[in-house]
C-alpha positions in Angstrom: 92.4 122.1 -14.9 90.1 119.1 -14.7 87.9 117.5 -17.5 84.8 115.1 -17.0 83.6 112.5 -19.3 80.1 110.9 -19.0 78.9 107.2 -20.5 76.4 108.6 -23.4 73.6 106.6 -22.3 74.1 107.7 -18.2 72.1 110.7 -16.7 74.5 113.6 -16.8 73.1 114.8 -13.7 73.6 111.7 -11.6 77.4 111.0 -11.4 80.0 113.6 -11.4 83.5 112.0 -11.0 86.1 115.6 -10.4 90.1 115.6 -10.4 91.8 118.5 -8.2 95.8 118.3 -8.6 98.2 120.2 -7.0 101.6 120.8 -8.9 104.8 121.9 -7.1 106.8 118.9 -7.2 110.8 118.7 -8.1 111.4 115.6 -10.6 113.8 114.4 -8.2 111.9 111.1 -7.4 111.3 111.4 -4.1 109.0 114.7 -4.0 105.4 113.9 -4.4 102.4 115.8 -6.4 99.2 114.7 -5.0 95.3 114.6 -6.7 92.1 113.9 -4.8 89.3 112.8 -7.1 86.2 113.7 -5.9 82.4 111.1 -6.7 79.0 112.4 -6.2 75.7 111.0 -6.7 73.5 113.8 -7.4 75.3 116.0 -5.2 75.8 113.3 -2.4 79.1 112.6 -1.6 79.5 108.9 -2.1 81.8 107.0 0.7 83.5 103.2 0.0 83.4 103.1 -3.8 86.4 102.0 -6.0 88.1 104.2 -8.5 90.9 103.5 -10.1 94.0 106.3 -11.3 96.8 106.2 -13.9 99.9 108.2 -15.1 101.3 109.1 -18.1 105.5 109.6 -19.1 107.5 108.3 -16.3 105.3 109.4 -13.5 104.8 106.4 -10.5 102.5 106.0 -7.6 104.1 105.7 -4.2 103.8 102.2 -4.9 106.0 102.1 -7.7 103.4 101.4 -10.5 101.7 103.7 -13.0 98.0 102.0 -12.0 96.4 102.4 -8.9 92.3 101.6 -7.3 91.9 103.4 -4.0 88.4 103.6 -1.7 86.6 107.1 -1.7 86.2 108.1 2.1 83.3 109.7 4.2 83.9 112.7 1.9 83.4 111.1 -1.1 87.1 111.8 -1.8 90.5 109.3 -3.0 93.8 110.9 -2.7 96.8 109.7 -4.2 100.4 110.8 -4.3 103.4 110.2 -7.1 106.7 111.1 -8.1 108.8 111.2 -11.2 112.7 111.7 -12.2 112.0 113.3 -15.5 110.8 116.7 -16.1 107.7 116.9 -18.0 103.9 117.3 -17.8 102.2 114.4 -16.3 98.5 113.6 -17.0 96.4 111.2 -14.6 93.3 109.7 -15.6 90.9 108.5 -13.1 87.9 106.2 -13.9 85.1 104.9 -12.2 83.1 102.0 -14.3 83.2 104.3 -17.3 82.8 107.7 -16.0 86.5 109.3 -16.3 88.4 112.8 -15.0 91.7 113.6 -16.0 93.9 116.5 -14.8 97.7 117.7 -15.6 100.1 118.6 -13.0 104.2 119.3 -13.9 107.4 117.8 -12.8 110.3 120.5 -13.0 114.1 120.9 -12.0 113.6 124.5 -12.3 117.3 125.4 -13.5 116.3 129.1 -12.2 116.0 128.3 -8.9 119.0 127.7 -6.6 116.9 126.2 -3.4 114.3 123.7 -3.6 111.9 122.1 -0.3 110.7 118.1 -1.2 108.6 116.5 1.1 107.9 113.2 1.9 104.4 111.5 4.2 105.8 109.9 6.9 102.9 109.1 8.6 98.9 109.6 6.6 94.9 108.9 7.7 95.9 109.5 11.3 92.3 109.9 13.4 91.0 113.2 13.3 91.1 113.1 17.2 93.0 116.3 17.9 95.8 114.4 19.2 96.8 112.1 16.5 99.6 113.2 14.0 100.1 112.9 10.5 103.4 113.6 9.7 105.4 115.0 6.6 109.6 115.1 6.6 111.0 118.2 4.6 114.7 118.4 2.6 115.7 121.6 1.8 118.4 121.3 -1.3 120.9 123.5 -3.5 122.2 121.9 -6.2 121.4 118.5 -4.9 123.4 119.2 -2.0 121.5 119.7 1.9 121.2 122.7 3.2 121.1 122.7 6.6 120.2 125.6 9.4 117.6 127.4 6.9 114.5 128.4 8.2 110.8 127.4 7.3 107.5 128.6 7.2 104.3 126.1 7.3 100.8 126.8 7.0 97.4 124.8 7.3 93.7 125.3 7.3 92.5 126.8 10.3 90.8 123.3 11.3 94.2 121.5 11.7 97.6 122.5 14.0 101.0 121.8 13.3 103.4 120.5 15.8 105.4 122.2 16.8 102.8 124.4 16.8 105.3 127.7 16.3 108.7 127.9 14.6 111.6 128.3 14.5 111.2 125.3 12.5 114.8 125.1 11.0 116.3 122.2 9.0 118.9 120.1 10.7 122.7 119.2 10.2 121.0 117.0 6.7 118.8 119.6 5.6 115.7 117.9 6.6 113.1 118.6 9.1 110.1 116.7 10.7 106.6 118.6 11.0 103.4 117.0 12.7 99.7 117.5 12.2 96.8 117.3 13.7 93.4 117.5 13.1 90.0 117.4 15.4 87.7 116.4 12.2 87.8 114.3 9.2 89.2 115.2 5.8 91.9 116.5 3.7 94.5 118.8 4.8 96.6 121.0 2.6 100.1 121.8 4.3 102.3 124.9 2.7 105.6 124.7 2.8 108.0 127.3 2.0 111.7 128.8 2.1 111.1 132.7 2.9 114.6 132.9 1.9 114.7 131.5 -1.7 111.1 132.6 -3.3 110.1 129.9 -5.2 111.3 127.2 -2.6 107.6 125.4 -2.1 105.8 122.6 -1.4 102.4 121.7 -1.2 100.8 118.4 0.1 97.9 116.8 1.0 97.2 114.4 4.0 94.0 112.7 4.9 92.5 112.2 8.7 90.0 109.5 9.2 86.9 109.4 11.8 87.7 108.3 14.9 85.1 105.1 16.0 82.4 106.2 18.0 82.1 104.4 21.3 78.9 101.9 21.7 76.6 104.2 23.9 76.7 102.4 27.2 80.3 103.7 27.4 81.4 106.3 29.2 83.0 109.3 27.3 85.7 111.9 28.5 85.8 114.8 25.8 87.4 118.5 25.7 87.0 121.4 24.2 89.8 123.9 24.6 88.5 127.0 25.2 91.8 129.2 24.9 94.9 128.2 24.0 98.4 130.1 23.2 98.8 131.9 26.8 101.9 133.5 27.3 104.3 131.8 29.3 104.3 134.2 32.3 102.5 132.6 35.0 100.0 135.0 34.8 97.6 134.3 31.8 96.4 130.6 31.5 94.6 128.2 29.0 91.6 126.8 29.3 90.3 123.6 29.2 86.3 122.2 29.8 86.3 118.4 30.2 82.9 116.6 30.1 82.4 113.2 31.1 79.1 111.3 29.6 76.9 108.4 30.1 74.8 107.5 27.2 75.5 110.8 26.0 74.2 112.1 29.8 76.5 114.0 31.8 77.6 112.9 34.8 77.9 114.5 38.2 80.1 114.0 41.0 83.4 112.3 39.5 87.0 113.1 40.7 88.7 114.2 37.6 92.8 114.0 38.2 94.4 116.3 36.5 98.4 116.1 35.8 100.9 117.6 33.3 104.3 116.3 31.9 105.7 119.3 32.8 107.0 121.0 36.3 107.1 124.0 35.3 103.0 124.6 35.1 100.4 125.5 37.5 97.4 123.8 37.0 93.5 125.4 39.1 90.6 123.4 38.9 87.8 125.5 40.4 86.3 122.3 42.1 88.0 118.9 41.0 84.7 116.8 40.9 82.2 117.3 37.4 79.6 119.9 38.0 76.7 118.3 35.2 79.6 116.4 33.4 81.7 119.4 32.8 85.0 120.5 34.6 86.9 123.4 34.0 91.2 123.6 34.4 93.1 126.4 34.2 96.7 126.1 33.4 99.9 128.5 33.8 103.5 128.0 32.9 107.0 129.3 33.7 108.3 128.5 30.6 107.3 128.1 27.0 106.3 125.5 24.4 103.8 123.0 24.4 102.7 121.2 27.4 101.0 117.7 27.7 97.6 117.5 30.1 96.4 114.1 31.3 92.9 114.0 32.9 91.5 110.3 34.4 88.8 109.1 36.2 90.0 106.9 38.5 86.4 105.6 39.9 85.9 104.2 36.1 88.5 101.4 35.4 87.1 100.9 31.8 87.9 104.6 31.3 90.9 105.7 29.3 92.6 108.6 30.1 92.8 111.8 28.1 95.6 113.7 26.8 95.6 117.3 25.5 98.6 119.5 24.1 98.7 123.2 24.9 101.2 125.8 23.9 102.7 129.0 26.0 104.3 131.6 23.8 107.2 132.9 25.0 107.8 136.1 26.8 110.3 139.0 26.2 112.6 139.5 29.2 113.3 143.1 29.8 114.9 142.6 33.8 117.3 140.7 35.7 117.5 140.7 39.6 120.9 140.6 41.5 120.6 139.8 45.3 122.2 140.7 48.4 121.9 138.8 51.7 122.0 141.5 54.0 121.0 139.2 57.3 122.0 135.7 57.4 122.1 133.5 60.2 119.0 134.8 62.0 118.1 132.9 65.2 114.9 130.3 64.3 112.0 132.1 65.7 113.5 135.4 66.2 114.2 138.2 64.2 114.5 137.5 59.9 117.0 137.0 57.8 117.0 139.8 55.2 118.0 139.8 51.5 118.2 143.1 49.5 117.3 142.9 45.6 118.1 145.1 42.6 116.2 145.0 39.4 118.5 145.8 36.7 117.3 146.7 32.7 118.6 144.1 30.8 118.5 146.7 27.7 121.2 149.5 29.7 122.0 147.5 32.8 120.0 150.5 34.8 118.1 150.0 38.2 114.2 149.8 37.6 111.6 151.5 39.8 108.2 150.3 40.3 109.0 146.6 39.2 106.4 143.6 40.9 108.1 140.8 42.4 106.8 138.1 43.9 108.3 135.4 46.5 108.8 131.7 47.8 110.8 130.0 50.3 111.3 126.5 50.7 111.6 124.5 53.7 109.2 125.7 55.9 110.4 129.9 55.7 108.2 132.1 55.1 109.1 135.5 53.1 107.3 139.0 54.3 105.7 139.9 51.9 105.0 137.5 49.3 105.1 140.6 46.7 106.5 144.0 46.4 107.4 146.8 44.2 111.2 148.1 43.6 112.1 151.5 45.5 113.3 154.4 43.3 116.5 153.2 43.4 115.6 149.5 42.0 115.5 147.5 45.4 113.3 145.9 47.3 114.6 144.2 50.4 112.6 141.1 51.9 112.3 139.7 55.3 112.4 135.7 55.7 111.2 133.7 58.9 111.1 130.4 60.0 110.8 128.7 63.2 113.2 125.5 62.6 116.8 125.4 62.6 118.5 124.9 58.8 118.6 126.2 55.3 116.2 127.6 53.0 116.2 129.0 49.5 114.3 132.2 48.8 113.2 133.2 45.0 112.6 135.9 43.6 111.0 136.7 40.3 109.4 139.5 38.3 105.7 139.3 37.8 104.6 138.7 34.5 108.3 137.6 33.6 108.6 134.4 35.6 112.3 133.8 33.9 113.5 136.6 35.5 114.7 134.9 38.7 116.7 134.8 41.5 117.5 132.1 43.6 119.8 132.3 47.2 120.2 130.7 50.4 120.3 131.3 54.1 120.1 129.4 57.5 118.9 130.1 60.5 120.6 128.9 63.4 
């Protein structure tokens, strides 16, 4: 609960000076409560103005005092964050010349509760760029003893994205674990952190991201919007990405954008690779899950930094495995094929499977006939592989939609 105090002779209804607290905090002296006051001007928010904090009992700053004077941002808000090692109610009082707030947040040990989360800012005002992380370290404890291999749950507000964007997130071999955020516009964040396994087991924390500097206009500007994200991992579905490069806040036509990934294991389409009015538009698959990094550069504009963007692919179930069978090997080049025989097996009853897409690729010049088919009643599906050149190739074979269902195998042709 907050409380605001006015100078007698000001205008009530031109300054309002708020305190919000949160109040999860173990008295431990390392896990942190946080409040954000909040200064107005007749409803405006009011950036770059002084106020100053202070705590009562044993309460301290992250700075190790009991005073502390921090800048409101373009929100009109000052967040600070403190600890204490003594259980007890902690009142802090914030001022402004002499308009004052206080609130009251708690400190316990909590002798009920046999797990406890504490977390720690690592890393705080990253630029609310969408790429840039704050970061927060977690410790999960039982009796002031680590407790490692437990499993977390985080939330956010919908503007920001943690990273790892998806868990498990599960505390390490010291009972602590690392969590990112990001953020594509200024502002406070509140990040939830829990212990579905011991109710109780909380934490809640603030962190700030700052404006990123707008360019001088003569620059040019790469941006993005991602326009789906959180494809499953089966080389099938994609994300989305638009690109739009600007002049003077103009788009501009006719630029090669190069588009790579940090990954081999994606696919990525670009409709055509030069902008269309400024904007591009890249499609991107993936074999496997997790997130992937995307770099897009124009290489005609030295002065131009590249872009980088993080996606995610959610993983997909695997129901099948293939087992194969070269039935022809050693084929004459340029005569008849080599042939290799597949089975698709359930991987729930070990059962051949009818009906089941596969798809096909064969390195070194081969080429497989077909590139796709569908299992006989019996499970198989036997392929046919050419090539004109003496030597080796490797044929693969995977289930569409399921790309980790593979099969790799070799044959020559003499």
């Amino acid at each position: 609960m907050t409380d605001t105090i006015f100078k007698p002779e000001e205008n009530c209804a031109d300054y309002r000076l708020v305190v919000v607290t949160t109040s999860t905090a173990q008295a431990n002296g390392y896990d942190t409560n946080s409040a954000i006051a909040q200064l107005s001007l007749n409803g405006q928010q009011l950036q770059g103005y002084l106020v100053s904090f202070a705590l009562s009992g044993d309460a301290r700053f992250t700075n190790g005092a009991q005073h502390i004077s921090v800048n409101t941002d373009s929100q009109g808000e000052a967040v600070v964050f403190f600890t204490d090692t003594r259980p007890e109610t902690v009142v802090i009082t914030c001022n402004y010349n002499e308009i004052q707030s206080c609130g009251s947040v708690r400190f316990d040990n909590n002798p009920l509760a046999d797990v406890g989360i504490s977390g720690s800012v690592l890393q705080n005002n990253a630029p609310a760029d969408g790429v840039s992380r704050n970061a927060m370290r977690y410790r999960v404890f039982q009796g002031g003893a680590a407790v490692p291999g437990i499993a977390l749950a985080f939330t956010v507000d919908e503007e920001a994205m943690l990273i790892p964007p998806v868990g498990p997130w599960v505390t390490d071999d010291n009972g602590l674990y690392d969590l990112g955020v990001t953020k594509g516009t200024p502002g406070q964040v509140l990040v939830r952190a829990q212990v579905p396994s011991a109710p109780g087991a909380d934490n809640n924390t603030f962190l700030n991201f700052v404006p990123v500097p707008v360019p001088p206009v003569a620059e040019y500007v790469l941006s993005y919007i991602v326009t789906r994200n959180n494809a499953p991992a089966d080389f099938i579905e994609r994300n989305d990405i638009t690109f739009n490069l600007t002049l003077r806040g103009v788009g501009v036509a006719n630029r090669l954008l190069s588009i790579t990934a940090d990954s081999s294991f994606v696919d990525i389409y670009q409709f055509n690779p030069y902008t269309n009015g400024g904007n591009n538009v890249v499609n991107v698959r993936s074999l496997i899950h997790g997130p992937v990094v995307i770099t897009a550069a124009v290489h005609s504009i030295p002065s131009l930094l590249p872009v980088q963007v993080t996606l995610n692919f959610t993983e997909v179930t695997r129901r099948y495995s293939i087992v194969p069978q070269v039935i022809r090997d050693r084929s004459p080049a340029g005569g008849i094929p080599n042939q290799v025989r597949y089975t698709v097996l359930s991987l729930a009853d070990g059962s051949p499977q009818e009906g089941v897409q596969l798809w096909f690729e064969v390195s070194g010049e081969g080429r497989p006939s077909p590139t796709r088919g569908a299992t006989l009643m019996d499970g198989t599906f036997t392929l046919d592989i050419f090539r004109n050149f003496v030597g080796m190739v490797r044929v693969t074979a995977r289930v569409v939609g399921e790309p980790l269902a593979a099969s790799n195998v070799d044959v020559t042709f003499t």
